[in-house]
N, C-alpha and C positions, 0 to 999 in steps of 0.2 A: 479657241477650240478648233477642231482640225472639219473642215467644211465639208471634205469626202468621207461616203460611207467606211464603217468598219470594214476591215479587213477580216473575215472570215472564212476560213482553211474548211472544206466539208469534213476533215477531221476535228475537227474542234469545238467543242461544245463547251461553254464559259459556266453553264448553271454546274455546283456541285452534286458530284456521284454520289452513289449509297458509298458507306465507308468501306464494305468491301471490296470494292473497287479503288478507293485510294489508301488504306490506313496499310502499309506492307506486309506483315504478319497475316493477317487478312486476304490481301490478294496472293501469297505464297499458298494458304489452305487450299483457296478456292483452285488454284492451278494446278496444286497435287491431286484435288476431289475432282475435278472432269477428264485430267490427263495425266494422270500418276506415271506412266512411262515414258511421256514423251521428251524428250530429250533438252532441257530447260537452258542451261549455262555448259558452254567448253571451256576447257582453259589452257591456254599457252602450253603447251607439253603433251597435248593429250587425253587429260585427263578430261571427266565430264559427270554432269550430276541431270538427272532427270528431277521431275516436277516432283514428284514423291523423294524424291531423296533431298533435294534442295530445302523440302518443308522438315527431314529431318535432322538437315544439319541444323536448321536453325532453331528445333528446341534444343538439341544435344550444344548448343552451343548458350542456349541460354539457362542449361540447366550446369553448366561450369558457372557461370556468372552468379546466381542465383546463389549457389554453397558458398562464394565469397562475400553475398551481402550485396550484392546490387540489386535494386530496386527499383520500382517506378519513380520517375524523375530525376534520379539520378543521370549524372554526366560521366559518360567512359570515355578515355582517349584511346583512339586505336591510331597506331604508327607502324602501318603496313605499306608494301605494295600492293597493286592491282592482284588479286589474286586470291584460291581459295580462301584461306584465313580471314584476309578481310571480309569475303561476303558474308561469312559465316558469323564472324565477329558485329558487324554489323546487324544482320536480322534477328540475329539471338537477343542483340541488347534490345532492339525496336519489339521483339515478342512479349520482354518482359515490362516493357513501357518505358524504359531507361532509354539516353540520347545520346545518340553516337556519333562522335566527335573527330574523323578522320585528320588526321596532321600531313601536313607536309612533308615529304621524306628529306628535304633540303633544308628543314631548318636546323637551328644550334643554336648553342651559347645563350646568352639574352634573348634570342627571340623566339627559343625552345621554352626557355625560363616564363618567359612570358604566357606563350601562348599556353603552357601547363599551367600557370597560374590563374591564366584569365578563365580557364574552361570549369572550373571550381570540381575537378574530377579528383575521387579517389584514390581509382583507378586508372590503371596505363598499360593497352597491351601495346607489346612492340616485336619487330624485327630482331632477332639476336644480334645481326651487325649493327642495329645501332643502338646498343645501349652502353656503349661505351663514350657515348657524348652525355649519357646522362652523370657520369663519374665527371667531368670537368664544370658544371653545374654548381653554383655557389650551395642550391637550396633546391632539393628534390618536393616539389609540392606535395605528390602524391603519396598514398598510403602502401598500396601494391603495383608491382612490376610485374604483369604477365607475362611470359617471354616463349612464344611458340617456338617452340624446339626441345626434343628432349630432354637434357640435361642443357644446367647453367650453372658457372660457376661466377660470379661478380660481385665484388664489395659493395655493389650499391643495395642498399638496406631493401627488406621487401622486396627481392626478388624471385620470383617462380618458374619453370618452367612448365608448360599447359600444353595439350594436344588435345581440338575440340571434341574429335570422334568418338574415343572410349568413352563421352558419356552421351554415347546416344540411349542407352535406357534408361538415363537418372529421367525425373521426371520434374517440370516446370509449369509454374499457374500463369495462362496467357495475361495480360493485362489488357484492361477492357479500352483500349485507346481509342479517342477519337479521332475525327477530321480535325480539330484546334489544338489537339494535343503537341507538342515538341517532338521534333523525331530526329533534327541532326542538327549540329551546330559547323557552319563551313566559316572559316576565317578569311578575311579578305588579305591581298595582296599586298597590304602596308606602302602602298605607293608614296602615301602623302604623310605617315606617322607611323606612331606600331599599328599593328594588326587588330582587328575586330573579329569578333565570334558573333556569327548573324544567327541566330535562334530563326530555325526553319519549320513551322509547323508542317504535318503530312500533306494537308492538302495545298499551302506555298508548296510543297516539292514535285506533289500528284501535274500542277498546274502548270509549273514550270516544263515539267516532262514532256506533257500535253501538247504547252506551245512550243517544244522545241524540236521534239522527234513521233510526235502522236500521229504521223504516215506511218507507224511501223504498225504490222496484221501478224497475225497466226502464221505469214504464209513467209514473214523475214527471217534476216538474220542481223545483228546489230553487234559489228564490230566495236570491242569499245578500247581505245588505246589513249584515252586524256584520264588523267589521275582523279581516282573517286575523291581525291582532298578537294575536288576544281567541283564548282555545281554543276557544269558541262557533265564531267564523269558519271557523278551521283545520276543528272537527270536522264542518260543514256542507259542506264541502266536500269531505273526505275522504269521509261518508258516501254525498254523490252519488256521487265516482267507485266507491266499493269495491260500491256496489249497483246499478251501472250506472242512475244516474237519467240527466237530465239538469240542469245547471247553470245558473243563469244571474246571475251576477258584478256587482253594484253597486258603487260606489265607497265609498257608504254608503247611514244609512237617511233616508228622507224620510216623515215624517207625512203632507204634504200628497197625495205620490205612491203613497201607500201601493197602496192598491187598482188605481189606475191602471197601476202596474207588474206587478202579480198578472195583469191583466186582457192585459196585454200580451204578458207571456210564459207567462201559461197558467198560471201557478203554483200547485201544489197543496201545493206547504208554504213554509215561510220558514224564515229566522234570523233574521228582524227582530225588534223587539220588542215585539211584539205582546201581550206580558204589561203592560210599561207606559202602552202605547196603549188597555187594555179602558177604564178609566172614560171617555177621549176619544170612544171607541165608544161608547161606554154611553151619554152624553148626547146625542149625532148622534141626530136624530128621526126615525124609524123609516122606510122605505119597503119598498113593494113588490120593487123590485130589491135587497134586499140579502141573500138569498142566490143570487144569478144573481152568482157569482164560481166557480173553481175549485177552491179550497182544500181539501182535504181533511185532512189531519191538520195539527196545529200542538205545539210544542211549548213551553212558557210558564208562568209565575209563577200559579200558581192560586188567584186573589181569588173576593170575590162576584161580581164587572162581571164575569170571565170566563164564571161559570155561567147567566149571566143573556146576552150575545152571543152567547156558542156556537151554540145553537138559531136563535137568529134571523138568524148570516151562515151557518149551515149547515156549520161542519167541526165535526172531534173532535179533542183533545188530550191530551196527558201532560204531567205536570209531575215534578218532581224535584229532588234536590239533586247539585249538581258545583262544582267548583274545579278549578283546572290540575291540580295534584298529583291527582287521582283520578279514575277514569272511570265517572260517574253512579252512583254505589253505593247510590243512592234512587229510588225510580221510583213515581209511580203506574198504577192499571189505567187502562187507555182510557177518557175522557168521567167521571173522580172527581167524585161529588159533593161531598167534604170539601175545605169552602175552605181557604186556607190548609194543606195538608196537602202535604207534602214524599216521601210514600208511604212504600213501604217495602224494606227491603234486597233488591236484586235478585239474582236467584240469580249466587253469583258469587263476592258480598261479603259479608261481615259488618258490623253497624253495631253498636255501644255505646252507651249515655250514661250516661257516669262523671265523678265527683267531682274534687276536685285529686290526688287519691292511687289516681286509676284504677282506683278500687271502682265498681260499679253503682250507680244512682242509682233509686229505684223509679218505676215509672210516673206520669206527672204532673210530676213536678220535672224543673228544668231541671237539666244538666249537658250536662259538652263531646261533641262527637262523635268517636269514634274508628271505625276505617275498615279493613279491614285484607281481602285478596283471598285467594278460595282457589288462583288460579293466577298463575303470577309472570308480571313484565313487564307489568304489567296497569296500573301505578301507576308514576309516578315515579318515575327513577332516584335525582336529589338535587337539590339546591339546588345551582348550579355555584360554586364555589370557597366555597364556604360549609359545612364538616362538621360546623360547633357547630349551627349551624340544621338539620342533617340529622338529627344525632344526635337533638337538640330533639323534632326533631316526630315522629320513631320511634319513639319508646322504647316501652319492656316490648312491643314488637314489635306496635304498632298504631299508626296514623297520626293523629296530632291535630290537627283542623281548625282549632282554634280559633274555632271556633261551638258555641255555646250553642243545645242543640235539649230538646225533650221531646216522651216518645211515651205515648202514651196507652193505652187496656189493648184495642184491637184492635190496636198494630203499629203503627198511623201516624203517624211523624215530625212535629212543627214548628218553624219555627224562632222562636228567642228573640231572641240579638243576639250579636252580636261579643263573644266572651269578654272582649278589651281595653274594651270599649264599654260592657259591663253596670257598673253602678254599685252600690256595699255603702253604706247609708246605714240611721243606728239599727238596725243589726241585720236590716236585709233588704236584703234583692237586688232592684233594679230595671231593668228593662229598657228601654235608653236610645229604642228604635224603639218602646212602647208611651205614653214620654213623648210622644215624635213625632208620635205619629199624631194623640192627642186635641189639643194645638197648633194640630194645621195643622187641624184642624175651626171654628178659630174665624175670626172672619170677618177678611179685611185681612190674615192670615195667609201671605206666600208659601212659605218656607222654614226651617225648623227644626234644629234641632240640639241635642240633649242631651247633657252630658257633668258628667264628677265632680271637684270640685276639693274640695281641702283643706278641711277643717270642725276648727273650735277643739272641738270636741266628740271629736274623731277620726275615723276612715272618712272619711265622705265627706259634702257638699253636693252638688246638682243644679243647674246653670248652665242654661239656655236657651237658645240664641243663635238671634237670630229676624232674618227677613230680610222686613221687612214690605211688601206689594204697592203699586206706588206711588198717589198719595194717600189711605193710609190713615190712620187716625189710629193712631200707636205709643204706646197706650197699656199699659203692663207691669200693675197693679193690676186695669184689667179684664179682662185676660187670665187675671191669677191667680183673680180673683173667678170667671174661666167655669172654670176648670181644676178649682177646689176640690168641686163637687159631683160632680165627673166618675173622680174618682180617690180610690186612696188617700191618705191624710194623708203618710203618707211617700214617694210617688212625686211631690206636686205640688213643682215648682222653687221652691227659694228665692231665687236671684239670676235676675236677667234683664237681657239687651246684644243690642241692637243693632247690625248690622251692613249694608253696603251688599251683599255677598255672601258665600258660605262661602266657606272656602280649601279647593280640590279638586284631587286629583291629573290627571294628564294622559287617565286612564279615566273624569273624570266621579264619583269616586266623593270623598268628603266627607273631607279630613284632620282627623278627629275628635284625631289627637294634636298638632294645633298647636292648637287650640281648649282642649285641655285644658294645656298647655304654659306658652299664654298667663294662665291661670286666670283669677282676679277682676283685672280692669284700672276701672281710676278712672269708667267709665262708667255699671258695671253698679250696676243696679237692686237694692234688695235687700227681700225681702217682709219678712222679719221685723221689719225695723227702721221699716218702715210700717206696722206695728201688722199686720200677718195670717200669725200665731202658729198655729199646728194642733196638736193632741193626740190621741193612739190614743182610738178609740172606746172606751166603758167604761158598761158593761149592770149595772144591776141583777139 
C-alpha cells in the first residue's frame, strides 16, 4: 500500500452525490429549473442551446426513441460525430433509462460487425455518410437504421431517416434511474484483441468526470474536441454539465486551431490533447502574447515540455492515471513538479503494485496496477457479454489494469508499459516504451515500435520496427551502433524491420500484437549476425 497520504483535489469529494447531481437526465432538469436561459452547450458552427432548451431536446429526443420501442435497459448504438445529434441522441436515451452506446467513427468491416454485435442493440442511429459500410457488412445485427438527415435512400434493410426536433411536443415517461443504474457502454481500443464494451454505470461516469475535470465552476467554459466514443470525451462533458460550466462541442481536435478556438470560445480548460501537443509547444518561439489566452486549468500527460510551457502560456494543470474501467484513481496536486509522475491514489481509491501472484511489489520495482474503490458503483459494472474477462480482471477482489506502474518511496505513481508490451529477455524485464523512446532520439527516426519475439535461447528477443522519416537513410547498424552506448546491453534490439507504417487500431493506438504475431519475417535485420554481439558488464 502507497505509504503517503491521499491525494485529494479541494474539488473533489469521493462520498457519493444525491442522484440529482449525478444520474444525467436529472442534472439536465435541475440546470434548466435554476437557469433556463443561460447559455448551456455551443457548437462548432454557431449554433447553441441554452439550459432549457438542452432539457428539451432531450425529451423531444427521447420521445422519437420511445415510438420506436426503446425502452429501459435497452442498448442503442449511436455512430455520430461530436455534435448536436449526438448530444441529443445520447440524453434522450439516458432520459428514458436506455444505454447509450457511442461507436467509433473509424470503425468497419469485422470490427463494425463486431462491435454491433457485441452491444446487443436493436437499434443504430448513424451519420448518413456512413451507412454505406454497413451495405459491405456480412450480417447487419440490428433491427432499425436511424439515419439523421432528411431523406435516405439505402438497400440496407430497416433504414429510416429521423430529425430529433419535430418531436419536441410528443411526450416521454422519464425513467426513474439510479446512481447503479447502466448509462453508457465505451468499447476499449482492442490493443491486445477485439474490442470490449465496458458497461459504465452513472455514478462510474459522474466519478470519472469528477476526478478528471471536476475544476470546472459556473464561471468556465470547457472546450471539448476528443471524440464522446473516448471516456475522455464522455467525461469532459459530463463534467461540464454536472458543474454547471459551460460547453463548447468540436467535431474534433485541430493543432493548427488549437489556440484560435480557445480564443474564440473563451476557453478556460480543454479535452484536447494538449499533453501530446507540449513539445509542439515547446519549440514554437517564444512571444510576448502567449500568455494572453484564457486558459486556466488543463488536464494532461505530465512530461518535461509540460513544466517548462506551463509558466510561459500561463494555466495550471493535473495529471493522472484513468482507463474506461475506473474513474481517475491517480491524481496529482495542482501545477506537479514531478515529470512523469502519475500521482497518487485519490481519496476514494486504493492503488497496489503487485507481482503475478498479487503480492506487493517493494517500492522502486515495477509491478501491475491494481485498483479497487472504497464506495460502490464507482467503477465498471463488466465487460458486456464477456464474464471470463470480468472474472479475469477482478479477481482476489481488485481490479487489474494491466499496466505495469512503479512508486517510489514518497507515494508517486509511474508508468512502465503495457503488461502485454513489457518484454522478459536473459533474465530481465524490459520496458518496450523505454526501448521507444531512445529510437526515436536518433535522427531520420519517425516512428518505432518495440516488441518480444521468440529467442532459440528462450524468453525473449527485442524486434524494433521502425518507420523511418522520408528521405532518410535506413540504416539498422547505425542505429544499433547509437543505441548501444545509450542503453543496457540487454535492453538494445537485436533484430530490426522496416516498415512503411505501424498497424493501429481505429483509436490511433499501435497493434503491438500483430507486430509481435507477425515475429521475424524474411526482411528483418539481425545485429548479432552482423557481428554486434553484447555482454553484461563485468568489474574487477
Amino acid at each position: 500500500m502507497s505509504k503517503s497520504a491521499a491525494c485529494h483535489p479541494p474539488w473533489l469529494d469521493p462520498a457519493p452525490p444525491p442522484r440529482t447531481d449525478a444520474v444525467l437526465p436529472e442534472v439536465l432538469e435541475r440546470n434548466a429549473l435554476e437557469s433556463p436561459d443561460r447559455e448551456q452547450i455551443r457548437f462548432e458552427g454557431g449554433a447553441a442551446w441554452t439550459c432549457d432548451q438542452t432539457a428539451q431536446r432531450m425529451r423531444a429526443a427521447a420521445a422519437l426513441f420511445a415510438a420506436r420501442g426503446v425502452k429501459q435497459g435497452d442498448t442503442v448504438v449511436v455512430w455520430l460525430p461530436n455534435g448536436a445529434d449526438l448530444l441529443a441522441a445520447w440524453f434522450g436515451l439516458n432520459y428514458l433509462g436506455a444505454v447509450f452506446v457511442p461507436l467509433n467513427l473509424e470503425f468497419r468491416g469485422a470490427l463494425l460487425e463486431h462491435a454491433l454485435r457485441e452491444s446487443g442493440a436493436a437499434v443504430l442511429v448513424i451519420h448518413p455518410e456512413l451507412v454505406e459500410r454497413l451495405e459491405q457488412l456480412s450480417e447487419l445485427p440490428v433491427r432499425d437504421v436511424l439515419v439523421c438527415a432528411q431523406t435516405i435512400d439505402s438497400p440496407v434493410p430497416g433504414v429510416q431517416a429521423i430529425e430529433f426536433w419535430p418531436h419536441h411536443n410528443a411526450e416521454a415517461v422519464k425513467a426513474a434511474s439510479e446512481a447503479w443504474h447502466p448509462q453508457m457502454v465505451i468499447f476499449t481500443s482492442g490493443t491486445t484483441g477485439p474490442s470490449k464494451g465496458v458497461l459504465c454505470p452513472y455514478l462510474h461516469m459522474y466519478s470519472t468526470a469528477q476526478a478528471t475535470y471536476g475544476y470546472l465552476t459556473s464561471s468556465d467554459t470547457m472546450l471539448v474536441e476528443l471524440p464522446i466514443f473516448h471516456v475522455g470525451g464522455a467525461a469532459a462533458v459530463l463534467a461540464g454539465l454536472c458543474n454547471r460550466a459551460t460547453l463548447a462541442i468540436y467535431a474534433g481536435f485541430s493543432t493548427g486551431s488549437y489556440w484560435e478556438r480557445i480564443r474564440k470560445e473563451n476557453a478556460t480548460s480543454t479535452s484536447g490533447l494538449i499533453g501530446s501537443m507540449a513539445s509542439f509547444l515547446y519549440n514554437t518561439p517564444a512571444t510576448p502574447e502567449d500568455a494572453d489566452n484564457p486558459l486556466r486549468m488543463l488536464t494532461l500527460m505530465l512530461n518535461a515540455h509540460v513544466l517548462a510551457i506551463a509558466p510561459r502560456f500561463g494555466f495550471s494543470y493535473i495529471s493522472g492515471f484513468n482507463m474506461t474501467e475506473l474513474s481517475g484513481p491517480l491524481i496529482t496536486d495542482v501545477d506537479c513538479q514531478v515529470a512523469g509522475s502519475l500521482g497518487r491514489p485519490r481519496s476514494g481509491c486504493e492503488c497496489r503494485v503487485v507481482d503475478e501472484h498479487d503480492y506487493d511489489v517493494p517500492d522502486g520495482e515495477p509491478g501491475e496496477l491494481v485498483v479497487r474503490s472504497e464506495y460502490p458503483w464507482t467503477m465498471a459494472l463488466e465487460y458486456l457479454n464477456r464474464p471470463e474477462a470480468t472474472a479475469k480482471a477482478w479477481r482476489n477482489g481488485w481490479f487489474h489494469t494491466g499496466d505495469l506502474v512503479r512508486r517510489d518511496s514518497d507515494g508517486n505513481f509511474f508508468f512502465v508499459d503495457r503488461k502485454k508490451d513489457a518484454i522478459r529477455r536473459r533474465g530481465e524485464n524490459v520496458s518496450s516504451l523505454e526501448v521507444e523512446a531512445e529510437a526515436l532520439s536518433f535522427p531520420g527516426v519517425a516512428e518505432v515500435c518495440a516488441v518480444g519475439v521468440a529467442s532459440e535461447h528462450g524468453e525473449e528477443e527485442i524486434l524494433l520496427v521502425v518507420v523511418w522519416q522520408s528521405g532518410a537513410e535506413a540504416c539498422f547498424q547505425t542505429l544499433a551502433e547509437y543505441l548501444i552506448p545509450r542503453m543496457a546491453y540487454f535492453a538494445v534490439p537485436r533484430y530490426f524491420r522496416s516498415v512503411e507504417a505501424l498497424p493501429r487500431t481505429p483509436t490511433n493506438k499501435v497493434r503491438k500484437v500483430e507486430l509481435r504475431e507477425a515475429g521475424l519475417t524474411d526482411d528483418c535485420w539481425d545485429r548479432e549476425a552482423a557481428g554486434l554481439r553484447l555482454r553484461r558488464t563485468r568489474l574487477n
